[in-house]
LOBA-176558 format. One record per residue (C-alpha): residue number from 1; residue in three letters; x, y, z. Coordinates in nm, 4 decimals. Layout:
{node NUM, "Ala", {X, Y, Z}} ...
This chain:
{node 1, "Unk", {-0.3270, 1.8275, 1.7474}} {node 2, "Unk", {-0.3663, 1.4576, 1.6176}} {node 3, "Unk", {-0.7795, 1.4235, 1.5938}} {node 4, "Unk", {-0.7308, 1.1163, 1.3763}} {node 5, "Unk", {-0.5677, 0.7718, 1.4268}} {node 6, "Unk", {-0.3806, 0.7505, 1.0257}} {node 7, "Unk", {-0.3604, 1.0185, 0.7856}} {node 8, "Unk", {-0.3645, 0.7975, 0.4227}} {node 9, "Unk", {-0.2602, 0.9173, 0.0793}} {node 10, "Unk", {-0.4096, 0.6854, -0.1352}} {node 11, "Unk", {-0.3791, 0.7175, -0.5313}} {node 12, "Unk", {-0.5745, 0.5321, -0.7911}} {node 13, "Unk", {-0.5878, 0.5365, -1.1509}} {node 14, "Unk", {-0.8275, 0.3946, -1.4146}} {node 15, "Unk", {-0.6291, 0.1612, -1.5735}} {node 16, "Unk", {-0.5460, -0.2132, -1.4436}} {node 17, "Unk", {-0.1968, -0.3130, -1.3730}} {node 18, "Unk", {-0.0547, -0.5213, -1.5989}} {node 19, "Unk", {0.0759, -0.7407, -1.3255}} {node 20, "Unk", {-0.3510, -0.7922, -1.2251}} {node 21, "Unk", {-0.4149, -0.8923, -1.5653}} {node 22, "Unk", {-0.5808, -1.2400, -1.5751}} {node 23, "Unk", {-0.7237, -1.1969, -1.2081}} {node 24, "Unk", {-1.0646, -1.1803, -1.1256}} {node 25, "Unk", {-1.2365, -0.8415, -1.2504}} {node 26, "Unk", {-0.8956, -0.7020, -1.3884}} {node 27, "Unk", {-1.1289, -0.6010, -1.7239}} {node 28, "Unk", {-1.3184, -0.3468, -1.5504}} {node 29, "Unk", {-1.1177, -0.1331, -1.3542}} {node 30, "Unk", {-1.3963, 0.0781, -1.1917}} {node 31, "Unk", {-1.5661, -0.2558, -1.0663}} {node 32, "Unk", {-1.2095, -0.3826, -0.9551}} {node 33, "Unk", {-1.1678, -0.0534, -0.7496}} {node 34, "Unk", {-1.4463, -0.0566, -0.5995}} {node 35, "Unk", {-1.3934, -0.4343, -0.4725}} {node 36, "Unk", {-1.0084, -0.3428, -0.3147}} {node 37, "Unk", {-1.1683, -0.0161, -0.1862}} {node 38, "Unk", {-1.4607, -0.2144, -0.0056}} {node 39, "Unk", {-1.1715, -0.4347, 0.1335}} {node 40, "Unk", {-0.9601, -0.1382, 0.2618}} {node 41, "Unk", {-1.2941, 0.0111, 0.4464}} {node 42, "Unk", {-1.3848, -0.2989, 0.5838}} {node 43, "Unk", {-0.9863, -0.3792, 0.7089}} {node 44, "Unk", {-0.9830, 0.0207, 0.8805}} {node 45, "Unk", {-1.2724, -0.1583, 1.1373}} {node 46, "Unk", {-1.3146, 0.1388, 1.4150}} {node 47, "Unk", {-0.9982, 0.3333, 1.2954}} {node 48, "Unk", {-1.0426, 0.7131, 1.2809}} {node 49, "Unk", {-0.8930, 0.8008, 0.9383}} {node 50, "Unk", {-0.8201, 1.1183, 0.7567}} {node 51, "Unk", {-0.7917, 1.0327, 0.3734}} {node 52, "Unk", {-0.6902, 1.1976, 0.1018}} {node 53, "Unk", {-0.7372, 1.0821, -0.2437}} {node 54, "Unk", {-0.5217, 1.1723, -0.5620}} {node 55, "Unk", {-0.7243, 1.0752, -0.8649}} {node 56, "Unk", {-0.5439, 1.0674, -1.1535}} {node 57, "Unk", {-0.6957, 1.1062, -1.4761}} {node 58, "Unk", {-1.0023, 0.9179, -1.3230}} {node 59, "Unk", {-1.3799, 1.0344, -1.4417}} {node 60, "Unk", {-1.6520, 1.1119, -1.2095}} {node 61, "Unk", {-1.7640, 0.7678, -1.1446}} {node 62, "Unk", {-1.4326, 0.7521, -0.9028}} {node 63, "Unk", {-1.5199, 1.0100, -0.7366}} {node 64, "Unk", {-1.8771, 0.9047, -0.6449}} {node 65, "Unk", {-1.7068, 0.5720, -0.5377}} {node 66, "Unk", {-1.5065, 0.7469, -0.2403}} {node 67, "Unk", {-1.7865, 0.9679, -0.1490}} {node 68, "Unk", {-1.9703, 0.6548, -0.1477}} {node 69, "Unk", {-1.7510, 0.4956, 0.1298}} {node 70, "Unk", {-1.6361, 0.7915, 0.3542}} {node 71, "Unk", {-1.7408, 1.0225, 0.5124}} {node 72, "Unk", {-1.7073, 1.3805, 0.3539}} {node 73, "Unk", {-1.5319, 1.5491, 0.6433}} {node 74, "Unk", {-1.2844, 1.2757, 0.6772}} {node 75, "Unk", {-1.2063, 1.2470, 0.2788}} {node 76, "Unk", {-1.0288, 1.4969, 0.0333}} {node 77, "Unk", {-1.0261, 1.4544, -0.3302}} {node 78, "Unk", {-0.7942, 1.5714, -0.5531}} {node 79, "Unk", {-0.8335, 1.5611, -0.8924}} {node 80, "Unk", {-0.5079, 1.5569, -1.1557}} {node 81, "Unk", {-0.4553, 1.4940, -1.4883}} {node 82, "Unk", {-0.2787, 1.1998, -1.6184}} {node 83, "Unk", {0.0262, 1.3210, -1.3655}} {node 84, "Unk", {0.1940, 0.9544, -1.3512}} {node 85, "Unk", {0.3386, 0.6529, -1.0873}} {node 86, "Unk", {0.6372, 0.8943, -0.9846}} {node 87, "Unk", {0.4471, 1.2418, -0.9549}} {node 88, "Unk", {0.1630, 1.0945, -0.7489}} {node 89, "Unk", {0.3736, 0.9193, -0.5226}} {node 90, "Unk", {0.5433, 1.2659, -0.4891}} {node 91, "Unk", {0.2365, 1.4553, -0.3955}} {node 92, "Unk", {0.1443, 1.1387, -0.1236}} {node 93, "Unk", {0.4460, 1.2576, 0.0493}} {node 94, "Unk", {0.3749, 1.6104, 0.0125}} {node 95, "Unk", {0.0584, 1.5494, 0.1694}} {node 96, "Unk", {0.1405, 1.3359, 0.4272}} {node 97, "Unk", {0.4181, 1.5481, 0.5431}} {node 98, "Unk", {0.2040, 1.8672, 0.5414}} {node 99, "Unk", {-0.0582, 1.7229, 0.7358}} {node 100, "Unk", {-0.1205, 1.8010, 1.0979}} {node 101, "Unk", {-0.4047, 1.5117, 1.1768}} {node 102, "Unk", {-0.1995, 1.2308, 1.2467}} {node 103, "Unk", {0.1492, 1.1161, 1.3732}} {node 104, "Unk", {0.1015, 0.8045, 1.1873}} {node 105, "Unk", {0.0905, 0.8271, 0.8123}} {node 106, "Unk", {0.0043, 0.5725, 0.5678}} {node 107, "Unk", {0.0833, 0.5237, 0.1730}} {node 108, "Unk", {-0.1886, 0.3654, -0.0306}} {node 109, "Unk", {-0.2101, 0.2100, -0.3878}} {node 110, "Unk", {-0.5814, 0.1019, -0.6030}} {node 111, "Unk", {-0.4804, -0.1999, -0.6023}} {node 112, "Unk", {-0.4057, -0.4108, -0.2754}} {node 113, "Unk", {-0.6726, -0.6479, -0.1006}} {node 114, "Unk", {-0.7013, -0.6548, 0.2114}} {node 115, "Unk", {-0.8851, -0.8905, 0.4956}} {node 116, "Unk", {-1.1243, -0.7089, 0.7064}} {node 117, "Unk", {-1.0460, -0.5862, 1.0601}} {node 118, "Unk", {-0.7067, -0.6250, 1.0022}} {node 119, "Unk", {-0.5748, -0.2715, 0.9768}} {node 120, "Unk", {-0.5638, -0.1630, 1.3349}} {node 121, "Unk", {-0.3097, -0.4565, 1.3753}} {node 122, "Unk", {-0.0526, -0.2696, 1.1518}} {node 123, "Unk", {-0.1315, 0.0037, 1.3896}} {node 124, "Unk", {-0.0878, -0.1072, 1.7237}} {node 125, "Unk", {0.2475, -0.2951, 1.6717}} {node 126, "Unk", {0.3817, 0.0316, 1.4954}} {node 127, "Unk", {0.2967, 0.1876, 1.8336}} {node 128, "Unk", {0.4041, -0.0815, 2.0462}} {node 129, "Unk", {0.7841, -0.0807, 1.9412}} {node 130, "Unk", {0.8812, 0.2450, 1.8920}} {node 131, "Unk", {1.2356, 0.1511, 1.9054}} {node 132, "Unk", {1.2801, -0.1123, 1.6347}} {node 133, "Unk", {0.9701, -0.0764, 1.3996}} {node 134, "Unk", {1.0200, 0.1767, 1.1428}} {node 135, "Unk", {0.7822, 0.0756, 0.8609}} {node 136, "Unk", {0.5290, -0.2120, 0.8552}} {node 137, "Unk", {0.3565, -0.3204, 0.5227}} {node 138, "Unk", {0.0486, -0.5159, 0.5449}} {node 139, "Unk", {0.2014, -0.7107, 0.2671}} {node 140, "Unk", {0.3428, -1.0497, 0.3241}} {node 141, "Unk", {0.5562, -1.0486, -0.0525}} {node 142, "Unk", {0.5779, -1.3981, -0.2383}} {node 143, "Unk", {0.9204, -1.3088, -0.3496}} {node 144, "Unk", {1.0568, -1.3066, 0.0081}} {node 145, "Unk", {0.9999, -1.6582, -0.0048}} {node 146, "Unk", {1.1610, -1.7032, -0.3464}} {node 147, "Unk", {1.4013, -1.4848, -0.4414}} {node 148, "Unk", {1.7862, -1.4872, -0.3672}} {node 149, "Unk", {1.7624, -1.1045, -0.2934}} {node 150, "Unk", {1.5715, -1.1827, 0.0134}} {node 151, "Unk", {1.7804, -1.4922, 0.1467}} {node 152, "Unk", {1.9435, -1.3186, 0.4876}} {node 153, "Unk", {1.8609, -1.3650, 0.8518}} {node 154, "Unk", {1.5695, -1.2597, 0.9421}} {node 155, "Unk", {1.3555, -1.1327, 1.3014}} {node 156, "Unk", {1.0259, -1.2496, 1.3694}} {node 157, "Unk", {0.8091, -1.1167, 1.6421}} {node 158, "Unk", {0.4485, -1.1736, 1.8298}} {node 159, "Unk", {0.2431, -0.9284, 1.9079}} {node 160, "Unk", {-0.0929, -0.9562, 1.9960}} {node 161, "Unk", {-0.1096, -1.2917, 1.8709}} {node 162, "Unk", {-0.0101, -1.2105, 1.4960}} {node 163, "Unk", {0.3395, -1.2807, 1.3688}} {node 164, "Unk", {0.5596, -1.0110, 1.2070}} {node 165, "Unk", {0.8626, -1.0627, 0.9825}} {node 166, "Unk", {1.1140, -0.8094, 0.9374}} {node 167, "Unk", {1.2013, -0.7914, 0.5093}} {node 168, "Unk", {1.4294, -0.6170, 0.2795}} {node 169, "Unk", {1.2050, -0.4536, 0.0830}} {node 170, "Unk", {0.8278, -0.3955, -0.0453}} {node 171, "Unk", {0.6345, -0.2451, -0.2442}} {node 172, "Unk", {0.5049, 0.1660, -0.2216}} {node 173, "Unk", {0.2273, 0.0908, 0.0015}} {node 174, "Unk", {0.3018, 0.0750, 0.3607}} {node 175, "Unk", {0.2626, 0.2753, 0.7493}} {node 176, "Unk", {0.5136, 0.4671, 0.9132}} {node 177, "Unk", {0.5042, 0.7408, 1.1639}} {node 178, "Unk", {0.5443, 1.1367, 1.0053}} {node 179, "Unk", {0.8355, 1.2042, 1.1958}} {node 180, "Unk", {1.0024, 0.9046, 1.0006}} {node 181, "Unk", {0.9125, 1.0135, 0.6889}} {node 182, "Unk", {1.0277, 1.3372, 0.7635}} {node 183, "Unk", {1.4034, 1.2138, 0.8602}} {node 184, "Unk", {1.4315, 0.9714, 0.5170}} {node 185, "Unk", {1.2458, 1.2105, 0.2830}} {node 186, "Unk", {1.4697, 1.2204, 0.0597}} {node 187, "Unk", {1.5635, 0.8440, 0.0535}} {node 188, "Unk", {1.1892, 0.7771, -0.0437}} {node 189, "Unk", {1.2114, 1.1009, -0.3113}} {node 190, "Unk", {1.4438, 0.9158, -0.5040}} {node 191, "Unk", {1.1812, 0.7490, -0.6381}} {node 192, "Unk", {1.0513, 1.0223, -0.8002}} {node 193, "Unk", {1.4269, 1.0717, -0.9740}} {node 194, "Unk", {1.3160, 0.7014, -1.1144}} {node 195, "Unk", {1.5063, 0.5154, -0.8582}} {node 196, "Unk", {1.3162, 0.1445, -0.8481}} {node 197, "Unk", {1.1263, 0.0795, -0.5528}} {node 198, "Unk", {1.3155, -0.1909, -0.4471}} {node 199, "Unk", {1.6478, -0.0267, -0.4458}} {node 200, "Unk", {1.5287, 0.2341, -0.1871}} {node 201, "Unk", {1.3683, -0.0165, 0.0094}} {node 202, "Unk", {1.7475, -0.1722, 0.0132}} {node 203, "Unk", {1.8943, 0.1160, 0.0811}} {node 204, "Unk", {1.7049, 0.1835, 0.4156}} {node 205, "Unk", {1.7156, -0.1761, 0.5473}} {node 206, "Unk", {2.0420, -0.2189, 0.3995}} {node 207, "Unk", {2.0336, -0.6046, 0.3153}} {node 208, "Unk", {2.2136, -0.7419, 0.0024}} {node 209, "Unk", {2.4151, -0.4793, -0.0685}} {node 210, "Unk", {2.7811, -0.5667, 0.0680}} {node 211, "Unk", {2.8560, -0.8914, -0.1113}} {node 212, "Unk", {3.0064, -0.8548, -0.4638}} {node 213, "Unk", {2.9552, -1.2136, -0.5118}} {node 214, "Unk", {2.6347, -1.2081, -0.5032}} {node 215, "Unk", {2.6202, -0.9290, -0.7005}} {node 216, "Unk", {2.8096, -1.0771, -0.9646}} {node 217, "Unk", {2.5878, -1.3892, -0.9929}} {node 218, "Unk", {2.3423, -1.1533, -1.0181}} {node 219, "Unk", {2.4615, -0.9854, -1.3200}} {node 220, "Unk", {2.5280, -1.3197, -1.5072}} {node 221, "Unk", {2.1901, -1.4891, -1.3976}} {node 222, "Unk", {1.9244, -1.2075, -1.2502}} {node 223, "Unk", {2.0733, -0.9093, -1.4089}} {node 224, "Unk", {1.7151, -0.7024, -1.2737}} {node 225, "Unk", {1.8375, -0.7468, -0.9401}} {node 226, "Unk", {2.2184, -0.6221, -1.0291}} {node 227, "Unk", {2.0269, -0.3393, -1.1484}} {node 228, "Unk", {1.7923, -0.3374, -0.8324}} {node 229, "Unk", {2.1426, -0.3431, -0.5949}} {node 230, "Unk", {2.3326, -0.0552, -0.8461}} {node 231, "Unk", {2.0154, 0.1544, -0.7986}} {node 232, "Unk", {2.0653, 0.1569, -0.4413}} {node 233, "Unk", {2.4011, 0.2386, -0.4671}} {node 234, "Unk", {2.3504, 0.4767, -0.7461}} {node 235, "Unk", {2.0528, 0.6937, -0.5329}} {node 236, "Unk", {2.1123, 0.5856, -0.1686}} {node 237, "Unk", {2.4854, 0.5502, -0.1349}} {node 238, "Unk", {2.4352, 0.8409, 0.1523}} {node 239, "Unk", {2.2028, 0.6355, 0.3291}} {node 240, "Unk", {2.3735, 0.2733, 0.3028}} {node 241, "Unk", {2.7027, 0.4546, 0.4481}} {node 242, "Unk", {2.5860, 0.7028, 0.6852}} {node 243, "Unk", {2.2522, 0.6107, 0.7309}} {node 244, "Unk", {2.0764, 0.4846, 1.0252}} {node 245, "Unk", {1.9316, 0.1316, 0.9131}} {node 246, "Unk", {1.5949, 0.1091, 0.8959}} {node 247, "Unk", {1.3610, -0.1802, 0.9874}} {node 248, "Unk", {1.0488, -0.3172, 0.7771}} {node 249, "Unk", {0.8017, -0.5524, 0.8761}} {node 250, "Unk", {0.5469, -0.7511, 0.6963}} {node 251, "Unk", {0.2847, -0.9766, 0.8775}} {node 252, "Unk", {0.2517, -1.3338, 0.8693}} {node 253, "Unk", {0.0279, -1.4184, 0.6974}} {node 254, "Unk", {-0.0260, -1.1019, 0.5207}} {node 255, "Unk", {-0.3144, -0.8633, 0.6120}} {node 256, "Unk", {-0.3196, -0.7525, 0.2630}} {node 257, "Unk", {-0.1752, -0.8452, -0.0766}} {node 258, "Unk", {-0.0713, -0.6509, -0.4132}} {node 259, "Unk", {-0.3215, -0.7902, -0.6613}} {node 260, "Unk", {-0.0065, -0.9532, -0.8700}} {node 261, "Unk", {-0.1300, -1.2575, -0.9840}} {node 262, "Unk", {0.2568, -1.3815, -0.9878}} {node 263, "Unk", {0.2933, -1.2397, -0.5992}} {node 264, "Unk", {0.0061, -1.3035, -0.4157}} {node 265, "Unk", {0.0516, -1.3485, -0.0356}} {node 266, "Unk", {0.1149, -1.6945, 0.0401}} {node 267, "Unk", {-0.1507, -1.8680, 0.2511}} {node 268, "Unk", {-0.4691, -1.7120, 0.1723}} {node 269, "Unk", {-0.7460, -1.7586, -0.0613}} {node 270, "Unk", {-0.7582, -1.4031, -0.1868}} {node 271, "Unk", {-0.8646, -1.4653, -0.5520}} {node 272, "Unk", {-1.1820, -1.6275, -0.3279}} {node 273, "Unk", {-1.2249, -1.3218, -0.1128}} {node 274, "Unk", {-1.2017, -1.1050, -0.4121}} {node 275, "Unk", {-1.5321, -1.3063, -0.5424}} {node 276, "Unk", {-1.6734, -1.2955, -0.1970}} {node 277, "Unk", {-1.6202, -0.9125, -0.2096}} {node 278, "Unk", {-1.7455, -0.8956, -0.5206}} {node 279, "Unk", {-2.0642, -1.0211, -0.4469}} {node 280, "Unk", {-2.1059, -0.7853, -0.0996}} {node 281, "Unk", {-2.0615, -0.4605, -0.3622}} {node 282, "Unk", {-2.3235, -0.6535, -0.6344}} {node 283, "Unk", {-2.5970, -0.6541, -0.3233}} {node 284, "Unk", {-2.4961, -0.3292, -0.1751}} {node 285, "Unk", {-2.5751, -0.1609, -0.5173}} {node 286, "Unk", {-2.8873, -0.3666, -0.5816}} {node 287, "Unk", {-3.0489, -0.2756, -0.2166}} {node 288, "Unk", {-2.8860, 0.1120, -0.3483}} {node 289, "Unk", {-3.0981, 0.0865, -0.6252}} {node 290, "Unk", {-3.4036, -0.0595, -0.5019}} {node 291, "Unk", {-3.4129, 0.2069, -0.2363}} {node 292, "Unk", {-3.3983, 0.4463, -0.4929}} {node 293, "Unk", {-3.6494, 0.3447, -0.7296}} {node 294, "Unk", {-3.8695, 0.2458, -0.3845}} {node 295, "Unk", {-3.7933, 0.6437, -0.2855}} {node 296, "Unk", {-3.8453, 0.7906, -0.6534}} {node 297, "Unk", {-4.2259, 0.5915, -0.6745}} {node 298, "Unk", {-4.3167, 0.6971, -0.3376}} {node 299, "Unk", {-4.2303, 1.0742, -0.4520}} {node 300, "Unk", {-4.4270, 1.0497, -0.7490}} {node 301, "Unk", {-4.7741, 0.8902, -0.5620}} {node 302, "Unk", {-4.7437, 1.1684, -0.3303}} 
């Protein structure tokens, strides 16, 4: 029985991307986490979650940090050692496959940002078109603006008054239903067999793969994305041949973005809500505090 609206699988680490380096807070990783983690609660709004957390290599202080922002009987932690990007992301769809609370499942990396009250969004319009919306990230990528890779047609849709974008590819975080999951499993295991994001992304959406002259500009001027297009060949040639193709969305503007300071979502202030978020977590652990020491005097006159 589904008794929750998302299950999540959401790994963190304690060390800062180098991709965040030079952003806001990206020299204190716990402070940094706590900020995107504030964000992520804030963007859930009324949503009935079940979340499981794989911690890896991270000390206690991570630990309180989730305890301090969920509820216990909605949160499991799950503590590993130093395990690494491609055996996490494993265990996320171990998890999420194994898990009875939800048809909708969710994959979640430490660091995205995301606008509050924005989740549910992702949510609805997943359930909305259950024929032609496979995956939806609630990241709106810079490079689908830039990039050759991502120059093809393209649908765009409204639904309750937010635009959606189908795209190529993303990044590891995004929603999809279980049963979806369950029928490209091992598409998204690849990954794990160090396949590049990207190139399974490609592989299920199946754009910019059939034209060898693109691929051969690619390998004189952007040899990373002949790579990208031979690792989709390489891992997925199953999928891009027999495969059903899959569709991705993204919103416009994006209800989250990967804290890349080279690939922020277009349109939005984030390294100003990141400072605005900031300062919400500096009062909430002042007035946490305060309430303490208030609690611990009152003890002590009694």
């Amino acid at each position: 029985m589904n008794s929750y609206d998302v299950a999540i699988a959401y790994r963190i680490y304690p060390k800062v991307a180098e991709s965040a380096l030079g952003l806001p807070f990206s020299d204190d990783k716990v402070r940094l986490s706590e900020i995107c983690l504030r964000s992520f609660k804030e963007s859930l709004g009324d949503l009935r979650v079940k979340l499981w957390v794989l911690l890896d290599g991270c000390p206690n202080e991570y630990v309180e940090l989730f305890k301090r922002y969920f509820d216990a009987q909605d949160l499991v932690l799950i503590l590993l050692d130093h395990e690494g990007n491609r055996a996490t992301f494993a265990k996320q769809i171990e998890i999420l496959l194994g898990q009875t609370n939800s048809e909708l499942v969710y994959f979640a990396e430490d660091d995205y940002l995301y606008l509050p009250n924005q989740f549910t969004h992702m949510v609805e319009f997943l359930r909305a078109h259950k024929k032609d919306v496979d995956f939806v990230t609630p990241y709106d990528h810079l490079d689908c603006y830039t990039l050759e890779i991502h120059r093809h047609p393209k649908w765009v849709r409204v639904h309750a008054g937010h635009h959606w974008r189908t795209a190529a590819s993303t990044c590891l975080t995004f929603l999809t239903r279980k049963v979806t999951l369950q029928q490209k499993e091992s598409t998204f295991r690849s990954y794990c067999r160090r396949n590049h994001d990207c190139s399974l992304w490609l592989s299920l959406t199946k754009h910019s793969l059939f034209n060898p002259f693109q691929f051969v500009r690619f390998a004189h001027r952007e040899p990373l994305f002949a790579k990208i297009i031979a690792k989709a060949w390489l891992y997925g040639w199953s999928q891009i041949l027999f495969g059903e193709r899959m569709k991705l969305w993204a919103p416009v503007p994006g209800i989250a973005t990967h804290l890349n300071g080279h690939a922020l979502s277009p349109t939005i202030d984030w390294i100003a809500l990141m400072k605005e978020r900031a300062v919400g977590v500096a009062l909430e652990s002042a007035q946490s505090t305060s309430y303490v020491e208030s609690s611990s005097s009152s003890t002590l006159r009694g």
